[in-house]
C-alpha positions in Angstrom: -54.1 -49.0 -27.8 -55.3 -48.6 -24.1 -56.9 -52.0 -22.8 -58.0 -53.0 -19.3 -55.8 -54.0 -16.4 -56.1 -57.5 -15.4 -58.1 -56.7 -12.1 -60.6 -54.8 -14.2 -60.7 -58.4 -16.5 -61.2 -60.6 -13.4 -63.9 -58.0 -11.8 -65.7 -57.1 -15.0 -65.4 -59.4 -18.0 -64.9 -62.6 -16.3 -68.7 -62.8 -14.9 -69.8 -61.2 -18.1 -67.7 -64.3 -19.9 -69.1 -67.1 -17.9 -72.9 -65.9 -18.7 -72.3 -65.4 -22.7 -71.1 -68.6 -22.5 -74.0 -70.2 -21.4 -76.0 -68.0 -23.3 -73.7 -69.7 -26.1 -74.5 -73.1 -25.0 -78.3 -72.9 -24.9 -78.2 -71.3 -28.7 -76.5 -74.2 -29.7 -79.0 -77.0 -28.3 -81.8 -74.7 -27.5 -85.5 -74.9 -28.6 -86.5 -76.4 -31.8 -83.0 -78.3 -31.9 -81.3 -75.0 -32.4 -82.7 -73.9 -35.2 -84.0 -70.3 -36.3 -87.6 -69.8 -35.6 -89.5 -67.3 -38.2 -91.5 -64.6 -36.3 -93.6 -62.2 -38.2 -92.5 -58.5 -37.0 -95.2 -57.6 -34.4 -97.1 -60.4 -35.6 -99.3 -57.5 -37.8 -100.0 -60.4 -41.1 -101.7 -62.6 -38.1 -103.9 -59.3 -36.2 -104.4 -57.2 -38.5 -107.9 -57.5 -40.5 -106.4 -55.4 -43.2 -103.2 -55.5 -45.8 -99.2 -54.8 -43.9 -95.9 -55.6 -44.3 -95.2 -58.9 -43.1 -91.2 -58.0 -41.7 -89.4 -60.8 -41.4 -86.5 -60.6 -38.3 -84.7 -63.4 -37.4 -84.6 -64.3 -34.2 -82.2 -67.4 -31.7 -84.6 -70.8 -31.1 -84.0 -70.0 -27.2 -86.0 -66.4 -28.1 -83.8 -64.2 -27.4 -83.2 -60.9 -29.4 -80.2 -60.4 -31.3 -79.4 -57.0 -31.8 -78.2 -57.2 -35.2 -80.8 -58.6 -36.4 -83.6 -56.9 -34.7 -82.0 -53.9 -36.1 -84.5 -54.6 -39.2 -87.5 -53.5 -37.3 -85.6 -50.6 -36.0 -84.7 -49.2 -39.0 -87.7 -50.3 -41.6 -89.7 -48.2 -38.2 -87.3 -45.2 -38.8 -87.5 -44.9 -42.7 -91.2 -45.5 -42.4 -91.2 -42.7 -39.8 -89.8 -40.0 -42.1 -93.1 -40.6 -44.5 -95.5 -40.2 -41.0 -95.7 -43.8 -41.7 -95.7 -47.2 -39.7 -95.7 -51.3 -39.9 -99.1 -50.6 -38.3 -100.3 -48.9 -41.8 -102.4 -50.8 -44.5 -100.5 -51.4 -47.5 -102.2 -51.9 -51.0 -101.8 -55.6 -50.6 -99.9 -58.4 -47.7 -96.0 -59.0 -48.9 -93.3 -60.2 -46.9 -90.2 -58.0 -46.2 -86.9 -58.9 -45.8 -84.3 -55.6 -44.6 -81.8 -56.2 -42.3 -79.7 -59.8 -42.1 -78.6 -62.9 -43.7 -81.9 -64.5 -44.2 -82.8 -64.6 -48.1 -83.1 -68.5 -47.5 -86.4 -67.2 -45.9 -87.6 -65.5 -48.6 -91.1 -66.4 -50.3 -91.8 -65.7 -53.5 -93.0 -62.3 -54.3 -90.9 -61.1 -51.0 -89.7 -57.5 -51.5 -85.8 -57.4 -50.0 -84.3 -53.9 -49.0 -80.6 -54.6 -48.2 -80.6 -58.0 -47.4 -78.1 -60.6 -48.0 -77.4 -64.3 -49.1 -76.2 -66.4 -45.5 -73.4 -68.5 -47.2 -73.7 -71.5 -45.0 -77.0 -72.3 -46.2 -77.2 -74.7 -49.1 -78.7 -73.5 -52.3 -81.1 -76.0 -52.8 -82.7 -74.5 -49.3 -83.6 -71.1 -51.2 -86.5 -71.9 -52.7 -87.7 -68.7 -54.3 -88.3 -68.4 -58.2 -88.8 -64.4 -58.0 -88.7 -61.4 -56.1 -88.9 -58.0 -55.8 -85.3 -56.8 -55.1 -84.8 -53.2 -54.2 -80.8 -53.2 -53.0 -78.9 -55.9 -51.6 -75.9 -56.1 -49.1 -73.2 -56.1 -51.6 -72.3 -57.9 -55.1 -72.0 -61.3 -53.9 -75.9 -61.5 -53.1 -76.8 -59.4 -56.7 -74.1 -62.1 -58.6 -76.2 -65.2 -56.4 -78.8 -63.7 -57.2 -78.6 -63.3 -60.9 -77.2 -66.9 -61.5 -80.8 -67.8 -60.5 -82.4 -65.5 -63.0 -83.5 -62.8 -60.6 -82.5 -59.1 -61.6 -80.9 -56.6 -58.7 -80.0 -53.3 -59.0 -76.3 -52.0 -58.2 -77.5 -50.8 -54.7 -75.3 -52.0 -52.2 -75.3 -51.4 -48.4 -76.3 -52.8 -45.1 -79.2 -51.1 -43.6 -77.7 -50.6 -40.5 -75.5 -48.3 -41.8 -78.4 -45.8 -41.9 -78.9 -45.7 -38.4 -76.9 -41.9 -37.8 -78.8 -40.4 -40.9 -82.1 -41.5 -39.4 -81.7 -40.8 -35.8 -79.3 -38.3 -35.7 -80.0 -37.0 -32.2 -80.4 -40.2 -30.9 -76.8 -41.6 -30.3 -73.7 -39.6 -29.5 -70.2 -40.9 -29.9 -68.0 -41.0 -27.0 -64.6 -41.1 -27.2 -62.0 -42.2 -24.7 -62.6 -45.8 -23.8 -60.5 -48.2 -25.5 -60.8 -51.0 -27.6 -64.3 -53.4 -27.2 -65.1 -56.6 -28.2 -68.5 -57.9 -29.9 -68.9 -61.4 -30.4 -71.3 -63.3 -32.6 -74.1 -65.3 -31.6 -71.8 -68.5 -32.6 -68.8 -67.6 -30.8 -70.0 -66.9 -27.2 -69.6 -70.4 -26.0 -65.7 -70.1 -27.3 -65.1 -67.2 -25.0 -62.3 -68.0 -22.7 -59.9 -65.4 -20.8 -57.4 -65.9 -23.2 -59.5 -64.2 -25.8 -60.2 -60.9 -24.7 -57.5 -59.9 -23.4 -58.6 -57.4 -21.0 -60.6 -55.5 -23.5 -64.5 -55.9 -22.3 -67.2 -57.7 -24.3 -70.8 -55.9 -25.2 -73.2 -59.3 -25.2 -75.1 -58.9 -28.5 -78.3 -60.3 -26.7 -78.4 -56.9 -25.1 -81.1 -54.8 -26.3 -80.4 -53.2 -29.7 -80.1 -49.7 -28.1 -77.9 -50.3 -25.6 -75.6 -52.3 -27.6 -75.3 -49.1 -30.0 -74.5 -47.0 -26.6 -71.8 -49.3 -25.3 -70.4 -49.3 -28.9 -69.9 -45.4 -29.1 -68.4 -45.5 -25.8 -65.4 -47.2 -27.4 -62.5 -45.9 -30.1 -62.2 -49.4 -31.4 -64.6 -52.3 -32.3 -63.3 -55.6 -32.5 -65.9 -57.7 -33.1 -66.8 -61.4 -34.8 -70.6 -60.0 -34.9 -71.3 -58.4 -38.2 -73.5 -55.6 -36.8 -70.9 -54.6 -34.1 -68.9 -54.1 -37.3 -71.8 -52.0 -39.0 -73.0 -50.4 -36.0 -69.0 -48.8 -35.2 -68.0 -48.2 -38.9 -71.6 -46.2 -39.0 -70.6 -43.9 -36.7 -66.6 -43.5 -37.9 -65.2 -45.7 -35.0 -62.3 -48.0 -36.8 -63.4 -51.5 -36.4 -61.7 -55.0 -36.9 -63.9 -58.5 -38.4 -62.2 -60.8 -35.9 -62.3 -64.8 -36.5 -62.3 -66.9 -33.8 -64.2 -69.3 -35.2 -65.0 -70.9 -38.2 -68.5 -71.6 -37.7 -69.6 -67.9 -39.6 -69.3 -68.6 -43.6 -67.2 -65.8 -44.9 -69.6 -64.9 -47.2 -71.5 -62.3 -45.4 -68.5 -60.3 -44.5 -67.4 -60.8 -47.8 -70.4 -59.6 -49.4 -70.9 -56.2 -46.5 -67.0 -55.2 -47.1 -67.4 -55.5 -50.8 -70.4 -53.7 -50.7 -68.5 -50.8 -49.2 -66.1 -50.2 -51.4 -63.4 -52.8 -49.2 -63.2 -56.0 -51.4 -59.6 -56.7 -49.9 -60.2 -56.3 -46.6 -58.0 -58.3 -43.4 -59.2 -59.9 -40.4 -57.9 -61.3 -37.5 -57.6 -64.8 -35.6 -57.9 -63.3 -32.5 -58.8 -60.2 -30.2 -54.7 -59.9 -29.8 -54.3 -59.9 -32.7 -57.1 -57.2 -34.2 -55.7 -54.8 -31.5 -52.2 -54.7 -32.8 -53.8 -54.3 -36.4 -55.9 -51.7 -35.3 -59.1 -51.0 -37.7 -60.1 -51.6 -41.0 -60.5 -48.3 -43.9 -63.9 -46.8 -43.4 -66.7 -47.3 -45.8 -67.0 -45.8 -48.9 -71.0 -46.1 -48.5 -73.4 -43.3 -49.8 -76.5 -43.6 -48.5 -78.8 -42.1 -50.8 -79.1 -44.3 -53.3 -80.3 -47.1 -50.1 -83.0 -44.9 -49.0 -84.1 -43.7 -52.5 -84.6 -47.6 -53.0 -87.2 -48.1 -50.1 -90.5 -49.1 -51.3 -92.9 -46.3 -49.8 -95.0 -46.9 -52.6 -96.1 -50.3 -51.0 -98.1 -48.2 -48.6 -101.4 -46.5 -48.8 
């Protein structure tokens, strides 16, 4: 596998390294003692007069985006789009929506979930819903959470994200040619030192959600410790690799998104070195009918 010659590492990644870094830094002591902050999508349940969706998208204390997770709005806007439909519409009645992400600890009662999943490092005592309206989840770990608390979910398995090609199918072109990439999560860019890439340049996942997507399909392998860099390649057919550098990610998530696609046994690796020489994981086996038949249109006027 082609990577980058160390000039191109010293000229390119390194300046691109020393900023994630502090971008790292200020996630971890930033605003609000580093803790999430809960913004309602477009803020529509605050201006509105009338009924919406109330989206929920997670979002860094500092306020930056993070592509992965913003990736909600982006696709509830494109499924809603294929109805003539937007967040902007009235529904029959306010509800919070949670699509894309690890956030179910956020959920309210009532809240209707479309491919969400259970965090893992959150403790259990911190979910404190009783019931809601589940429509798919990420994979069988959040269903089996799920049910151990009495709350029924269908067999409908699959990130979100994974819909992005049927949705916007002339949006994105893959582009082959360029070699291996990295795409750290928002946890690991303060452990990015020179020995971890290896020559093989990093797309910042506090880059706006579309041009992450472009700089992934520029590449014919994702290693990545950010989830969605996972999702995002494997979407579009480009072999991928979860790499671990730290352990501040629960395994659960990945767990619950390779299980969820058919790949309950899949392999990781401790370092970008170390996902090149194993090269990527076996594509999803991922329909995606059965996740967009489960969106709830009906929730609309």
């Amino acid at each position: 596998m082609p990577v980058q010659s160390n000039t191109a590492q010293s000229d390119g990644v390194m300046p691109l390294l020393r900023k994630l870094k502090k971008a790292g830094a200020l996630l971890r002591s930033g605003g609000n003692g580093g803790q999430a902050v809960q913004r309602p999508l477009g803020g529509h349940s605050l201006d509105l007069t009338y009924p919406t969706a109330n989206l929920f998208v997670w979002r860094p204390a500092t306020g930056k985006i993070n592509f992965g997770d913003f990736l909600s709005r982006v696709i509830v806007e494109l499924m809603l789009a294929t109805q003539g439909r937007t967040l902007g519409d009235e529904t029959h009645q306010p509800f919070q929506m949670l699509a894309i992400g690890s956030v179910l600890h956020f959920a309210s009662d009532g809240a209707v979930v479309w491919g969400s999943g259970i965090n893992g490092k959150i403790a259990v005592e911190k979910h404190t819903f009783t019931r809601l309206d589940v429509r798919a989840v990420r994979g069988p770990l959040t269903r089996a959470f799920l049910a151990e608390r009495g709350i029924s979910a269908p067999e409908i398995y699959g990130d979100p994200g994974l819909l992005l090609p049927r949705l916007a199918p002339n949006r994105f072109k893959r582009i082959q040619g360029e070699g291996p990439a990295f795409v750290p999560n928002l946890n690991d860019l303060a452990h990015l030192e020179p020995g971890n890439v290896h020559g093989v340049p990093v797309i910042s996942p506090l880059d706006s959600w579309n041009r992450c997507v472009e700089a992934i399909l520029q590449h014919d392998l994702i290693l990545a410790s950010s989830l969605h860099g996972l999702i995002i390649a494997e979407a579009y057919g480009i072999p991928a690799r979860y790499v671990r550098l730290s352990e501040e990610e629960n395994l659960f998530k990945y767990r619950d998104y390779y299980a969820g696609t058919g790949r309950p046994d899949f392999g990781y690796a401790r370092s970008v070195a170390e996902g090149l020489e194993m090269g990527g994981e076996a594509l999803p086996n991922f329909d995606p009918e059965p996740l967009m038949r489960a969106f709830p249109f009906e929730l609309w006027i």
